[in-house]
C-alpha positions as YAML, in Angstrom:
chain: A
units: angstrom
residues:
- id: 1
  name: UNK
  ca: [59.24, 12.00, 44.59]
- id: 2
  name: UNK
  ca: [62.02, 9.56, 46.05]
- id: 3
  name: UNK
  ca: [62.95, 11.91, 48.61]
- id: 4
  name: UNK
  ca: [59.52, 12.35, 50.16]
- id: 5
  name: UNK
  ca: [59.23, 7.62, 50.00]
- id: 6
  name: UNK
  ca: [61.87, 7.09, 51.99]
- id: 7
  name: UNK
  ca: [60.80, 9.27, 55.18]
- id: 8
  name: UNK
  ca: [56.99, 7.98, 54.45]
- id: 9
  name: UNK
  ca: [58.14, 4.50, 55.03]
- id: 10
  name: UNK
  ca: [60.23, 4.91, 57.74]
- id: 11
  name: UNK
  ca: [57.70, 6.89, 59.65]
- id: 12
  name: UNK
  ca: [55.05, 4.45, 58.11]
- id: 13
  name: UNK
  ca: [57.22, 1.63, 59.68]
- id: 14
  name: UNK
  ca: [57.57, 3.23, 62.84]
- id: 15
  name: UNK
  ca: [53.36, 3.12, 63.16]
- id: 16
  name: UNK
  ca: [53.68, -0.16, 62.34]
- id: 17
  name: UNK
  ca: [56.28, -1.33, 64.81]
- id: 18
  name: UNK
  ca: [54.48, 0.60, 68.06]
- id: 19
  name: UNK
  ca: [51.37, -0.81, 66.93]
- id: 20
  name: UNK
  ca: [52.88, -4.67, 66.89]
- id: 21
  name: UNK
  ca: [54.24, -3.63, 70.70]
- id: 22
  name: UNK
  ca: [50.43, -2.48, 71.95]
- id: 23
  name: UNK
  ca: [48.83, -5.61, 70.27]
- id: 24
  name: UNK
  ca: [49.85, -7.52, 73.63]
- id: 25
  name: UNK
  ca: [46.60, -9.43, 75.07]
- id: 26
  name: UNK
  ca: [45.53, -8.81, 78.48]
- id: 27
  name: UNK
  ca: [43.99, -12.04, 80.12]
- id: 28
  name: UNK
  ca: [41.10, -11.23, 82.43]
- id: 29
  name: UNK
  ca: [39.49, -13.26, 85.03]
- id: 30
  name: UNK
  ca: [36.12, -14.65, 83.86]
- id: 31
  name: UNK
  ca: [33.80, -12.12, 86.24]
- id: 32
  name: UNK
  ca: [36.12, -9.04, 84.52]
- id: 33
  name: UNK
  ca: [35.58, -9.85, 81.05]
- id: 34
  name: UNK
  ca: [32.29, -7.62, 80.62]
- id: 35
  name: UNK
  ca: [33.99, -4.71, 81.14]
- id: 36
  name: UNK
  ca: [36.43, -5.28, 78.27]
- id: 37
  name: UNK
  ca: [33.35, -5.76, 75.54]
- id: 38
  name: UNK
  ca: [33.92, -5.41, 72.19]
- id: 39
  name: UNK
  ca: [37.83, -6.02, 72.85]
- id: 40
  name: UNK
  ca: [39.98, -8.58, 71.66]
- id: 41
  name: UNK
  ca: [41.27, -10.43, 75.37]
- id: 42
  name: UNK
  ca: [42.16, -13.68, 77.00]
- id: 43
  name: UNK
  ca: [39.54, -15.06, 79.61]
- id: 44
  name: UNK
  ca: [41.02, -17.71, 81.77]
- id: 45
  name: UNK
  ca: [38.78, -19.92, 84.20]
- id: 46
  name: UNK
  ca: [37.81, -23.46, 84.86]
- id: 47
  name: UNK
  ca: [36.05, -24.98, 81.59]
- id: 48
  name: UNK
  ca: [33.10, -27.40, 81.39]
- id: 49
  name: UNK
  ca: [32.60, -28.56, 77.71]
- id: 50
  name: UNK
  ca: [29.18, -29.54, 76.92]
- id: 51
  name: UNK
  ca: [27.25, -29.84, 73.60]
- id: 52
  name: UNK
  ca: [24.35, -27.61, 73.20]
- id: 53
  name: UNK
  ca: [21.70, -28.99, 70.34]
- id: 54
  name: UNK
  ca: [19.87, -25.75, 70.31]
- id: 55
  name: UNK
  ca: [22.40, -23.67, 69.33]
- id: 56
  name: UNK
  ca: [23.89, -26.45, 67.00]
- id: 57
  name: UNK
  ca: [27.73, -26.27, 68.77]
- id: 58
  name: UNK
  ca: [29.94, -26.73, 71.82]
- id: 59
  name: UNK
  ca: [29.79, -24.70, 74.80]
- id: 60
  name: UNK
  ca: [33.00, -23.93, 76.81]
- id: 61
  name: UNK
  ca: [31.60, -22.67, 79.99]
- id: 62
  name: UNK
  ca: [34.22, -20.95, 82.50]
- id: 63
  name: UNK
  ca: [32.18, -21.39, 85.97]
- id: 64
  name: UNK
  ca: [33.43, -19.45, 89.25]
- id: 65
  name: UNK
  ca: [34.00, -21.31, 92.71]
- id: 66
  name: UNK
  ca: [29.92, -21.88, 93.51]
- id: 67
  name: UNK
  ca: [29.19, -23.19, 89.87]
- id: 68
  name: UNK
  ca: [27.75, -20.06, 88.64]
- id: 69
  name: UNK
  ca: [28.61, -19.59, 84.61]
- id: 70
  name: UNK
  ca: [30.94, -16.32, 84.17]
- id: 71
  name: UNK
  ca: [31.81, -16.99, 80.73]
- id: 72
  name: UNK
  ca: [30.94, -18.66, 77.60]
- id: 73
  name: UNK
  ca: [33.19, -19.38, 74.50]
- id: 74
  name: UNK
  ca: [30.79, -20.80, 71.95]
- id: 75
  name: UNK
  ca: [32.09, -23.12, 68.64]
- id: 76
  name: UNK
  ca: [29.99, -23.40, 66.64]
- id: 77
  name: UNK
  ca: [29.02, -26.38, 64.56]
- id: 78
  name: UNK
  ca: [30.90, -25.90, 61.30]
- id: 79
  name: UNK
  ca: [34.35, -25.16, 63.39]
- id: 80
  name: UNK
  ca: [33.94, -28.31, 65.55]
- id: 81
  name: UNK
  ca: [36.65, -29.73, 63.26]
- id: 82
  name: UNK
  ca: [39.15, -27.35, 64.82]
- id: 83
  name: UNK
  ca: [38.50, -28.19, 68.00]
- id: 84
  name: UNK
  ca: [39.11, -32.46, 68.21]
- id: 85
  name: UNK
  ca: [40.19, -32.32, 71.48]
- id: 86
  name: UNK
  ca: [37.69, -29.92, 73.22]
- id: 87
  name: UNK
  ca: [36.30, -32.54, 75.57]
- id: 88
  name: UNK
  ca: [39.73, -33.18, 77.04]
- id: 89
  name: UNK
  ca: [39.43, -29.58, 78.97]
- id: 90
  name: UNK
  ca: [36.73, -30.74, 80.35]
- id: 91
  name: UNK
  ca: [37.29, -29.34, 84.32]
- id: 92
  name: UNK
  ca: [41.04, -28.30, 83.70]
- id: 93
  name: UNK
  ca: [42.12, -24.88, 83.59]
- id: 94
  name: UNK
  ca: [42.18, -22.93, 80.13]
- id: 95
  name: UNK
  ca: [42.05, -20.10, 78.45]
- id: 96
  name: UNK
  ca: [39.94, -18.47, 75.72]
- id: 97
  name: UNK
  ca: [40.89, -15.54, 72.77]
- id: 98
  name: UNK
  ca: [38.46, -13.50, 71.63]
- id: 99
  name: UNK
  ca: [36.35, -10.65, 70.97]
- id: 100
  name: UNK
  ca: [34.51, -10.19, 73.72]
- id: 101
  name: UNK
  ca: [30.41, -10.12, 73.34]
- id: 102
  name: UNK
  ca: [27.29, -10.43, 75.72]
- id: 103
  name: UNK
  ca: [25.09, -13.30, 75.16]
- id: 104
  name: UNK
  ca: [22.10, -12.70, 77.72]
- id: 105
  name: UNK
  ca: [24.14, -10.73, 80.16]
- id: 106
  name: UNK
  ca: [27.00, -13.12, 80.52]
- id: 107
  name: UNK
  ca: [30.25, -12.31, 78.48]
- id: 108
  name: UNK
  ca: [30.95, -14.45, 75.71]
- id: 109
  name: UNK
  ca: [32.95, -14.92, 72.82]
- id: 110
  name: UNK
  ca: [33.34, -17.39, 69.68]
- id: 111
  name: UNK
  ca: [35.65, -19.62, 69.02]
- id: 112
  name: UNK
  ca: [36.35, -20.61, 65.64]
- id: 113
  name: UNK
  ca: [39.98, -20.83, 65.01]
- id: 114
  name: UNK
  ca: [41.92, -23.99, 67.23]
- id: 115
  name: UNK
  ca: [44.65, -21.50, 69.20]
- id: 116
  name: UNK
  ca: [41.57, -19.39, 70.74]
- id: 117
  name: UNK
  ca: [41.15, -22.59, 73.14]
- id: 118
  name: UNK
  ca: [44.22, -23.54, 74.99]
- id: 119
  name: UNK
  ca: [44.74, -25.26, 78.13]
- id: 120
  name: UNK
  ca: [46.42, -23.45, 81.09]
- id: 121
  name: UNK
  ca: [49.49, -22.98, 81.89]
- id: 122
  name: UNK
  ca: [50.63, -23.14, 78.55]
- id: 123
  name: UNK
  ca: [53.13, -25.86, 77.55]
- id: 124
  name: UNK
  ca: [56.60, -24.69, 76.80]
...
């Protein structure tokens, strides 16, 4: 029984260390992110914050050149408290981690936890 737990958790730990090396996250431009749907990526775009009281949240909208929205990270109202600082991305460049869904043909993901929202370039 020994003999045979060794090899099963070296090749067990060999899974586990090419798997850690795929996990890297692609970051799409906002008018790409539809065709990565259902996918955990990075969208990065311009961001307008805005409150929206139907949905009871904060939208971060990523809008192209003519003002059209390309992509939507939603928090919603419980998470707010992650997010103090939202309104200070408020027409700077950011970026947004996710699982990518569609909310009424426009990709979209949700943001609960604080490092899915980061301004762009990232501070070093």
């Amino acid at each position: 029984m020994k003999r045979l737990l060794l090899p099963a958790l070296l090749l067990l730990a060999g899974f586990a260390a090419e798997a850690a090396s795929a996990a890297t996250i692609r970051i799409v431009a906002p008018w790409r992110a539809s065709q990565y749907e259902g996918a955990i990526v990075a969208v990065r775009g311009r961001a307008e914050v805005r409150r929206d009281t139907n949905l009871m949240g904060t939208e971060v909208r990523l809008t192209d050149a003519d003002g059209k929205i390309s992509f939507i990270g939603f928090i919603p109202k419980l998470n707010e408290y992650s997010f103090p600082d939202v309104e200070s991305l408020n027409g700077r460049e950011v970026v947004m981690y996710g699982v990518i869904e569609m909310y009424y043909a426009t990709p979209a993901t949700q943001l609960i936890f604080r490092n899915q929202l980061q301004p762009w370039p990232p501070r070093s």
